[in-house]
N, C-alpha and C positions, 0 to 999 in steps of 0.2 A: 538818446537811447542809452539806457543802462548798461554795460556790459557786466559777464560771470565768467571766472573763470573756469575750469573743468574743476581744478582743488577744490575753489569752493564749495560747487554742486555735488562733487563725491562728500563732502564733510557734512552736508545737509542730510545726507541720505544715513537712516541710521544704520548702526551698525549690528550686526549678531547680540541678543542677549544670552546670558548661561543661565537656564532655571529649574538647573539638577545637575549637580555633579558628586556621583559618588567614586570608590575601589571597580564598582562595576560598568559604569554607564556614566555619558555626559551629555545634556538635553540644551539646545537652542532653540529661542524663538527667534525668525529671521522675520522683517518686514521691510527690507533693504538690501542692503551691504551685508555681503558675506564675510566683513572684515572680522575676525575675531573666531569665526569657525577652524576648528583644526585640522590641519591637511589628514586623510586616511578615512574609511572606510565607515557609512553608515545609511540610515535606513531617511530617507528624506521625505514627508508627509506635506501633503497641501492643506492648508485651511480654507482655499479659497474655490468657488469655481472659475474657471479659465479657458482660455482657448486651448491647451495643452493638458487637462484634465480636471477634476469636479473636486472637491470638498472630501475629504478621505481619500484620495489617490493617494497609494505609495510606492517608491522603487528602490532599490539597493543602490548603492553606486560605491565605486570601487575608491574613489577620492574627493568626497564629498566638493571643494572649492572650485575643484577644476572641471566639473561635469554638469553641475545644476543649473548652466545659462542652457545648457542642450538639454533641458526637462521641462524645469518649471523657470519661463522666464520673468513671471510676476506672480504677489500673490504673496499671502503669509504662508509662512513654513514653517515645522516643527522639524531639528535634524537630530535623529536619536544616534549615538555612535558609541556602539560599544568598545568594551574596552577588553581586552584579551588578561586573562590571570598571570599572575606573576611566575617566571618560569621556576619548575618547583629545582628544590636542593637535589645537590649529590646522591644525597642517599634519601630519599624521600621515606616519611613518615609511614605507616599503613594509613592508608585511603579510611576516612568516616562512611562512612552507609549514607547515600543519598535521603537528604528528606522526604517522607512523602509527601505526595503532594498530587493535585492533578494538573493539567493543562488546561486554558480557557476553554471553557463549551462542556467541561465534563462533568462537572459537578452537576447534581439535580439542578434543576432549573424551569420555570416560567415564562410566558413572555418576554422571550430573549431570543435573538439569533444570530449566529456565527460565520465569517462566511471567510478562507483562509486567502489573503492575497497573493502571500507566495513566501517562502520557503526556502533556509538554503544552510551552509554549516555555522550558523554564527546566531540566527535571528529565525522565527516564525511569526508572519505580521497577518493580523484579521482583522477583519472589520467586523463591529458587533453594535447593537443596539437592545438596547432596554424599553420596551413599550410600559404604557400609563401604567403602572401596578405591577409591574414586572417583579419577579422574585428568584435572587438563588439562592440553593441551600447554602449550612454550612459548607465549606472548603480550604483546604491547602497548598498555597500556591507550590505547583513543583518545580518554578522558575523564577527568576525576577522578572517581574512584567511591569510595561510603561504601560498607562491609559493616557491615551491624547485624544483629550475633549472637542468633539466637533462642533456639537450643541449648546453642549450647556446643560447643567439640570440640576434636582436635587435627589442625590441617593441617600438613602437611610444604611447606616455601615453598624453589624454590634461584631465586636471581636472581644473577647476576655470579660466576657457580662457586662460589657458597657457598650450605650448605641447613642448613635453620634447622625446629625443630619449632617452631609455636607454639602454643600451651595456650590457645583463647577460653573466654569465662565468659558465658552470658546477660549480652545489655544492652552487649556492651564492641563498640566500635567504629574499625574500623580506616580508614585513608584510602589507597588506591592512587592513585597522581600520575599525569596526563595522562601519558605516555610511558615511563614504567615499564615492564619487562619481568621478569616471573617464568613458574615454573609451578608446579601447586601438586596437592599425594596429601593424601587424606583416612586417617590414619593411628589412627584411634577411630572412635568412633558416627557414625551420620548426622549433618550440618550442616545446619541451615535458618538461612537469614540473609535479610534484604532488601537488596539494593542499590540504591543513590540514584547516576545517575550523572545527574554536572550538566553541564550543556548552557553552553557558551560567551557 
């Protein structure tokens, strides 16, 4: 009979990958080991359905490492963790005028819809989907918002007179920047995705 140690079988299991890290936000895909996640506070998303919740479930958690066995105990995960600005100077500068911008769901829009999971000082998470031919208009994002691909699909994106197909795959996640402007045709299958928009 073969034996394994515990070492071994934790080393088998993989660990955290990073696939977004910017000043504002840092994005993991987990399909394992939490090894490699950062202790502190962020917005945890299933990819899977489970005994413990479906395919876009999300929850806040105060310490991401230490609380995700009492959530989701299996199951791909997406852990979005924002990251707080840097504390300002002594004598701070005068404030810039907010970009404008809208929040998801507000710009004109098509076969699309919105639906908020929950809410709090740091993060606004929704769930949305884009049906066959779906269309929004022009917009300005008023936040930095994560899209995390539930689906899969292919959106037609034009920003700055240029338009662009792009091919998602479950699990990939993209970053729209505080003040960006695009619009964007669902040119495949339905899209369900979560977005994570963080809060200043």
């Amino acid at each position: 009979m073969r034996r394994f140690s515990l070492a071994a079988v934790l080393l088998a299991i993989p660990a955290a990958t990073v696939v977004l890290d910017n000043p504002h936000v840092r994005v993991f895909r987990v399909a394992g080991s939490l090894a490699g996640v950062d202790s502190g506070p962020g917005v945890v998303i299933s990819l899977d359905d489970g005994p413990r919740g479906k395919s876009g479930s999300a929850v806040w958690m105060d310490n991401v490492p230490s609380q995700r066995n009492a959530t989701f105990s299996t199951g791909s995960l997406i852990i979005v963790q924002p990251r707080r600005a840097a504390a300002p100077p002594a004598v701070a500068p005068p404030a810039a005028a907010p970009a404008p911008g809208s929040a998801p769901g507000e710009s004109p829009f098509t076969g699309m819809s919105f639906h908020t999971l929950f809410e709090n000082d740091r993060v606004t998470v929704i769930r949305a989907r884009m049906e066959v031919g779906a269309r929004e208009a022009i917009h300005t994002h008023g936040s930095d918002t994560l899209v995390v691909h539930l689906s899969g699909g292919s959106i037609e994106d034009t920003a700055s007179g240029k338009t662009t197909v792009n091919r998602w795959k479950r699990g990939d996640v993209e970053f729209e920047a505080r003040g960006s402007s695009h619009s964007a045709r669902n040119v495949g299958q339905a899209v369900d995705v979560v977005l994570v928009a963080l809060k200043p």
